[in-house]
C-alpha positions as CSV (number, residue, x, y, z in Angstrom):
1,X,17.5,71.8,-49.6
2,X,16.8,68.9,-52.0
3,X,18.4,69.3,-55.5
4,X,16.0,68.5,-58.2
5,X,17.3,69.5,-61.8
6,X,15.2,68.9,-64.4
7,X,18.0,68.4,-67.1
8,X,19.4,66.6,-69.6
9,X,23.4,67.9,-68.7
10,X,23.8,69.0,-65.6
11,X,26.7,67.6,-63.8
12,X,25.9,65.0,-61.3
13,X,22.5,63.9,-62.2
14,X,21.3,65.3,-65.6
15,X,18.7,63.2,-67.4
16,X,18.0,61.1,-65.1
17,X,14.7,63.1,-63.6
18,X,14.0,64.7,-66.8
19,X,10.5,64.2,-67.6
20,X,8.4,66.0,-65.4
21,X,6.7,62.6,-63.8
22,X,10.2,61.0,-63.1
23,X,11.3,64.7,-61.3
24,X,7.5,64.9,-60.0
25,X,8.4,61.4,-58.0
26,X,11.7,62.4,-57.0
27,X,11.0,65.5,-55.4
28,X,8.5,64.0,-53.4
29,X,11.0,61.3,-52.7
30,X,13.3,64.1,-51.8
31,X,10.4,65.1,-49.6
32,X,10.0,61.6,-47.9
33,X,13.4,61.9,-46.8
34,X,13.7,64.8,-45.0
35,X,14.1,68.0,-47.0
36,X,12.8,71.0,-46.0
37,X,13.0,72.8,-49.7
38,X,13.2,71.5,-52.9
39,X,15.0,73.3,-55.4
40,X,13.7,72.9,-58.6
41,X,16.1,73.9,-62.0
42,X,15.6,73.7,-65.5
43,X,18.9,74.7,-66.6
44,X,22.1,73.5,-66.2
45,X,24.6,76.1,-64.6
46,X,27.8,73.2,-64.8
47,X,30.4,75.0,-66.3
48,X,30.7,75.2,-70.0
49,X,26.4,75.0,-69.8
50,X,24.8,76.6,-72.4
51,X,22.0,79.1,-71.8
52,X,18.1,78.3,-72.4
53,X,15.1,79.7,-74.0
54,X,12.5,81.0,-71.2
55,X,10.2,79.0,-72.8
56,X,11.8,76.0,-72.5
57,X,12.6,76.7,-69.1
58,X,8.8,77.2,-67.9
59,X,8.5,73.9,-69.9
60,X,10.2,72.2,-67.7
61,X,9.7,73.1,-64.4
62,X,6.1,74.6,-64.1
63,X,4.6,70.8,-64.3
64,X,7.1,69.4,-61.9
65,X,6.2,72.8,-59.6
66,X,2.4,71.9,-59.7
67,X,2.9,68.0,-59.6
68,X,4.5,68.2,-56.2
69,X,2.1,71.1,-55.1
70,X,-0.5,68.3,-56.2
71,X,0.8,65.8,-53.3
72,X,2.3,68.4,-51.0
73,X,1.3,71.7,-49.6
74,X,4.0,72.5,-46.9
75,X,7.8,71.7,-48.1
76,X,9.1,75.0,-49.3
77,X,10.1,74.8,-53.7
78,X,12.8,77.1,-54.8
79,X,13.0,77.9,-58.4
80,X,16.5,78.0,-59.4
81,X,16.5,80.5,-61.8
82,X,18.4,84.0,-63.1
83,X,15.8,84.8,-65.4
84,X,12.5,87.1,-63.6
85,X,10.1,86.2,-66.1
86,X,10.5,82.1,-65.1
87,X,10.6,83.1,-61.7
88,X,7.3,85.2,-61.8
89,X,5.4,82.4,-63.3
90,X,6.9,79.4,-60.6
91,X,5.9,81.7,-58.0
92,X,2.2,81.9,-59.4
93,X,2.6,78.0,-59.8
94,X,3.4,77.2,-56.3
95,X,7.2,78.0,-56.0
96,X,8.2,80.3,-52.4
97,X,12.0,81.1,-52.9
98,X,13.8,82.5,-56.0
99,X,17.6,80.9,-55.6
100,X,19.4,83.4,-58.7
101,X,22.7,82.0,-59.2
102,X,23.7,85.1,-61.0
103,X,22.7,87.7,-57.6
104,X,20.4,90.0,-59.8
105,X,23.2,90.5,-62.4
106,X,22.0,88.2,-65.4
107,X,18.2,90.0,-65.2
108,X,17.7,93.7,-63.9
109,X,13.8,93.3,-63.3
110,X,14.6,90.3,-61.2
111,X,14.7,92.4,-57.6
112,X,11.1,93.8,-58.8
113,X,9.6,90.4,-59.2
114,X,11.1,89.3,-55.5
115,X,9.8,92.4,-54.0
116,X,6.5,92.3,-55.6
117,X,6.0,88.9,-54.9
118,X,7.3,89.6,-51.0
119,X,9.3,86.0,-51.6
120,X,12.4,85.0,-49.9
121,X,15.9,85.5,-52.5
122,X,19.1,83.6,-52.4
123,X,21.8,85.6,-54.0
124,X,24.9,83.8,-55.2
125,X,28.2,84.9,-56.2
126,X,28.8,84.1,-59.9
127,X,32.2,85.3,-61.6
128,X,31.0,85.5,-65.0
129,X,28.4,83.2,-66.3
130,X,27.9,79.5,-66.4
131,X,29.7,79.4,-70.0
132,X,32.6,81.1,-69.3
133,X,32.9,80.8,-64.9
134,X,35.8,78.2,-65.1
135,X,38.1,79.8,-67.5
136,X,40.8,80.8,-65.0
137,X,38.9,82.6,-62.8
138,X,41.3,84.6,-60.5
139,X,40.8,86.8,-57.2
140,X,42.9,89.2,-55.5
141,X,41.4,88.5,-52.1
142,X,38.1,86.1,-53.0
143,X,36.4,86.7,-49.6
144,X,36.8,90.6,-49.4
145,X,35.9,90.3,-53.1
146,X,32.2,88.1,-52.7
147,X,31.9,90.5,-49.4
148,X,31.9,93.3,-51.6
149,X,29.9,91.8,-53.8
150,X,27.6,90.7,-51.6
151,X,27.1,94.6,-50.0
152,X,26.6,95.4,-53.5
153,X,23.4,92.9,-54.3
154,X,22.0,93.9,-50.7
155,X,22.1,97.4,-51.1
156,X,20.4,96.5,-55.0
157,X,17.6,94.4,-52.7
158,X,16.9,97.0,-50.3
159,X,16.3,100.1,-53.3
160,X,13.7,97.5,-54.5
161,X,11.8,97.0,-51.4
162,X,13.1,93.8,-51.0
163,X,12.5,93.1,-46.6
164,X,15.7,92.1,-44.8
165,X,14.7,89.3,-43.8
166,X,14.0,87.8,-47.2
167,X,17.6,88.1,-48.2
168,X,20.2,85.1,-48.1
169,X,23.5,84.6,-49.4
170,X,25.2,82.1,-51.1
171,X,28.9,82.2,-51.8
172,X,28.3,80.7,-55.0
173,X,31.1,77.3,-54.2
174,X,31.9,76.6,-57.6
175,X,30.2,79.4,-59.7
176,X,34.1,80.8,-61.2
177,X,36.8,79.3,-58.4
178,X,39.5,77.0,-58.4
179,X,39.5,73.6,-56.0
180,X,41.8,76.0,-53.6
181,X,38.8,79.0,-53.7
182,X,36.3,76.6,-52.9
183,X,38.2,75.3,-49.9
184,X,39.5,78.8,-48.8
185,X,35.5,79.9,-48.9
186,X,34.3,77.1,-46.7
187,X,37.5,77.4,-43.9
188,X,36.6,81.6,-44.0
189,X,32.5,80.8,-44.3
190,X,31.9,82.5,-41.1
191,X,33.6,86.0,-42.3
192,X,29.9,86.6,-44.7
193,X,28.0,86.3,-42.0
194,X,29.4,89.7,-40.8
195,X,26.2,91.2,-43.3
196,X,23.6,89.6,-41.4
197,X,22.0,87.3,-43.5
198,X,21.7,83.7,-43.4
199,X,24.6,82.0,-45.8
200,X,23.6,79.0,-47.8
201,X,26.4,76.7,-49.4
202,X,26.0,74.2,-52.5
203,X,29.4,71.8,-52.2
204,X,27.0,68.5,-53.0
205,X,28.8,66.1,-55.4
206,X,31.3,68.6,-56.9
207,X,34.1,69.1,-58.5
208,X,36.7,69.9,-56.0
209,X,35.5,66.9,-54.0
210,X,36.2,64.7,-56.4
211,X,39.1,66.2,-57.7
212,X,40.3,66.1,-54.2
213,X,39.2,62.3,-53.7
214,X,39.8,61.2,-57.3
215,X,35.6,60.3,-57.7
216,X,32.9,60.5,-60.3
217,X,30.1,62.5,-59.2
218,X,27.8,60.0,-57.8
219,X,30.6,58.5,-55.7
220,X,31.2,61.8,-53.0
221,X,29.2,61.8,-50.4
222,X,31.6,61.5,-47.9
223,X,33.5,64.6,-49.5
224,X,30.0,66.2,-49.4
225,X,29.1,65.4,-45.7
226,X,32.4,67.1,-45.0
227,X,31.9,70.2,-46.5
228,X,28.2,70.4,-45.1
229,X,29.8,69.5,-41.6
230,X,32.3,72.1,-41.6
231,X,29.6,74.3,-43.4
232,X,27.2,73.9,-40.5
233,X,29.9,74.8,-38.1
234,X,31.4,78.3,-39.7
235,X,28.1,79.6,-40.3
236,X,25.9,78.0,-43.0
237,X,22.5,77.4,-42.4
238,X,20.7,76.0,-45.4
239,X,22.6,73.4,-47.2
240,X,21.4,72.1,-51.1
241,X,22.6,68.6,-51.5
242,X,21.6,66.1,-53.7
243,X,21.7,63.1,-51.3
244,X,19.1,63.9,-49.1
245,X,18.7,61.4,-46.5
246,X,22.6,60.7,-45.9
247,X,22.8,64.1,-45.5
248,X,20.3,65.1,-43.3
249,X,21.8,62.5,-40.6
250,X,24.8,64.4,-40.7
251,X,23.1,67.7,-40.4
252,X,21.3,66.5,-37.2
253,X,24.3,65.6,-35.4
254,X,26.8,68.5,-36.9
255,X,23.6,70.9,-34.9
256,X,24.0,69.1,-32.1
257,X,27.4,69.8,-32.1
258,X,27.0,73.5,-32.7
259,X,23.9,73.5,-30.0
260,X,26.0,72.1,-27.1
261,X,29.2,75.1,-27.5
């Protein structure tokens, strides 16, 4: 999964694809090398982000959503979204996956909208919201704690008709954890597989790498291929990375790997 934020703030790469031409040629340069979704956001969910109007939202990602419809047919677009009214209209544009960061809990009509539209969801675990995520977010036990979570937001899927096998998680790497949360998720990855459901992980270009490595954003993606390797091997199967090309060597040989055990 290709990142494609159409923002002036977010972390890694806000502003630099922010009019909807500059994103339109990105994605499809995303596209070119080698991802399989796009993931398209118009608001930034770093921490400390503000929230935005719908309107500006829809603003900002429908045109990208229907340029790159415009030039290609078959790559998959994710709308990266919590809100159901934003997601309702990307899916009429073109989009085929709803990515909620906040796991149905920022919009209650949001399940409706996935089960109507009979599109795959990826349900992240959020402690709080992007605003206040980071201010000393604490866990008794953080992967009995997203696994409970997790139960929680399926069960929510399934009374709204949602089909199993629409349903993916995402342990939200990140979204309200510390640099030792985010590690202790990826060594323990393959304990949220126990629901069933195929896991997706977001480690590209963050914080804890470059905490760890002492690096500005656009400087870890040898941090990020580590994650994504390790990822790969305890269970994740869709990986959102901003460098899609580097990354996408690594994921070919990292399933190689896993293919030959």
């Amino acid at each position: 999964m290709g990142v494609l934020n159409i923002t002036p703030d977010s972390f890694s790469d806000g502003g630099q694809f922010f009019s909807s031409q500059s994103a339109i040629n990105h994605g499809l340069s995303l596209i070119d090398d080698g991802a399989a979704i796009i993931d398209i956001g118009g608001e930034s969910t770093r921490p400390g982000a503000d929230p935005l109007t719908i309107d500006e939202e829809l603003n900002r990602v429908l045109p990208v959503i229907e340029g790159i419809r415009k030039k290609n047919n078959e790559v998959l677009i994710s709308i990266d979204t919590y809100k159901s009214k934003v997601a309702k209209e990307a899916i009429e544009c073109g989009a085929d996956i709803v990515n909620d960061i906040s796991g149905f809990s920022l919009d209650l009509e949001m399940p409706n909208i996935v089960a109507d539209y009979d599109v795959p969801v990826i349900l992240m675990h959020m402690k709080g919201n992007p605003k206040n995520m980071q201010d000393n977010p604490h866990y008794n036990d953080i992967i009995e704690e997203i696994n409970s979570y997790f139960s929680e937001k399926i069960s929510i899927a399934k009374a709204a008709k949602i089909k199993p096998e629409k349903i993916i998680l995402d342990p939200g790497i990140g979204f309200g954890k510390n640099i030792e949360h985010n590690f202790i998720i990826l060594q323990k990855l393959n304990q949220f597989c126990v629901h069933g459901y195929p896991i997706m992980i977001g480690t590209s270009r963050k914080s804890f790498i470059g905490l760890t490595l002492d690096l500005p954003p656009d400087d870890r993606l040898e941090g990020t291929a580590a994650t994504v390797s390790i990822g790969i091997m305890k269970g994740a199967r869709i990986v959102r990375v901003h460098d899609v090309k580097e990354i996408k060597r690594v994921v070919t040989v990292v399933e190689k790997i896993r293919q030959a055990i």
